[in-house]
C-alpha positions as CSV (number, residue, x, y, z in Angstrom):
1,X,0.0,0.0,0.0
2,X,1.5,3.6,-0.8
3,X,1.4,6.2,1.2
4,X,-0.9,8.1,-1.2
5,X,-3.4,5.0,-0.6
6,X,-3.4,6.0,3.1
7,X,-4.7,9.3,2.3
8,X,-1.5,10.8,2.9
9,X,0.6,12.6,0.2
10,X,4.3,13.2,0.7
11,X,5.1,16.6,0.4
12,X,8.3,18.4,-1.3
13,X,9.8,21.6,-0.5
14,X,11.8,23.2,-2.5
15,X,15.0,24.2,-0.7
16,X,18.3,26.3,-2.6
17,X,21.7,25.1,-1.8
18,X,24.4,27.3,-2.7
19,X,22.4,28.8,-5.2
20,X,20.9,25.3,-6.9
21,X,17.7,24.1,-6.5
22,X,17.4,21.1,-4.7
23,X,14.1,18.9,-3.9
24,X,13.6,17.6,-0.7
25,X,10.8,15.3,1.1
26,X,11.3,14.8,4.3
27,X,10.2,17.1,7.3
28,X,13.7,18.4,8.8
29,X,17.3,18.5,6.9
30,X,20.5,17.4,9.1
31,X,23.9,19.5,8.7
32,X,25.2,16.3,7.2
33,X,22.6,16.4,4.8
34,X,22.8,19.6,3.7
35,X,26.3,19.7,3.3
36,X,26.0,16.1,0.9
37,X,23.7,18.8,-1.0
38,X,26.7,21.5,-1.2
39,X,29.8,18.9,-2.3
40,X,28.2,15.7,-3.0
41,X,30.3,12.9,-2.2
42,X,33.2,15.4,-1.0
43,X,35.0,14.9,2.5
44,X,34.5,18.2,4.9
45,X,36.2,19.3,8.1
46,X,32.2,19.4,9.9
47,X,34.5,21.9,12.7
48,X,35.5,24.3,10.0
49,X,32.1,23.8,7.9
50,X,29.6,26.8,8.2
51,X,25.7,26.2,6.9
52,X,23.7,29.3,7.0
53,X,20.1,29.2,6.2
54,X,17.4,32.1,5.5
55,X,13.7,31.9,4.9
56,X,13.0,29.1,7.7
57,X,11.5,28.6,11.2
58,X,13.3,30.4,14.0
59,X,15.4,32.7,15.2
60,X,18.7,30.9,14.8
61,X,20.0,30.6,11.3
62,X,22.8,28.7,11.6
63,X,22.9,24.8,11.7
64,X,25.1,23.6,13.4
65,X,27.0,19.3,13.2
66,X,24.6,17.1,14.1
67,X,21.8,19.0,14.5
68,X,18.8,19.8,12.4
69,X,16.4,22.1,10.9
70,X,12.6,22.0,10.0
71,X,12.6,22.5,5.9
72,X,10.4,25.3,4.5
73,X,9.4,25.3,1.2
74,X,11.5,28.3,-0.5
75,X,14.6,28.1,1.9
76,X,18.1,29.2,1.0
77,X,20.9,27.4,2.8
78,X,24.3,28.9,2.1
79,X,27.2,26.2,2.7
80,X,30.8,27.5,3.6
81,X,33.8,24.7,3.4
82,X,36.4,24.7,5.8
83,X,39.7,27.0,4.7
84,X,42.2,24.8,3.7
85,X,45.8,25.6,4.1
């Protein structure tokens, strides 16, 4: 049975990361996640790693390693690698 049969329909949000738009399903994005978004497939420094994020829920708009943010349709999130020497 899908989830459509259940009377449910899965809603997706259209988020911009790093200026491309990206399509996403679920409820809440993780740091991790975002950052796969950014540099797919890329290793990162998650200490050095900045994601910014604008158009969402909340007063803080920066996520942080390990935490996670409710998605809004129309967010921006701005991903910042770490400097490397």
């Amino acid at each position: 049975m899908t989830v459509e049969a259940l009377g449910e329909k899965t809603k997706t949000a259209t988020i911009i990361v790093n200026t491309r738009a990206q399509h996403w399903s679920e409820k809440k994005i993780t740091f991790e996640q975002v950052v796969e978004l950014a540099f797919p497939g890329q290793p990162y420094d998650p200490a050095g790693t900045t994601v910014e994020y604008s158009r969402g829920h909340g007063s803080d708009h920066a996520l942080r390693p390990g935490k996670n943010v409710e998605v809004k349709d129309g967010m921006v999130f701005d991903v910042e690698p770490a400097n490397r020497s």
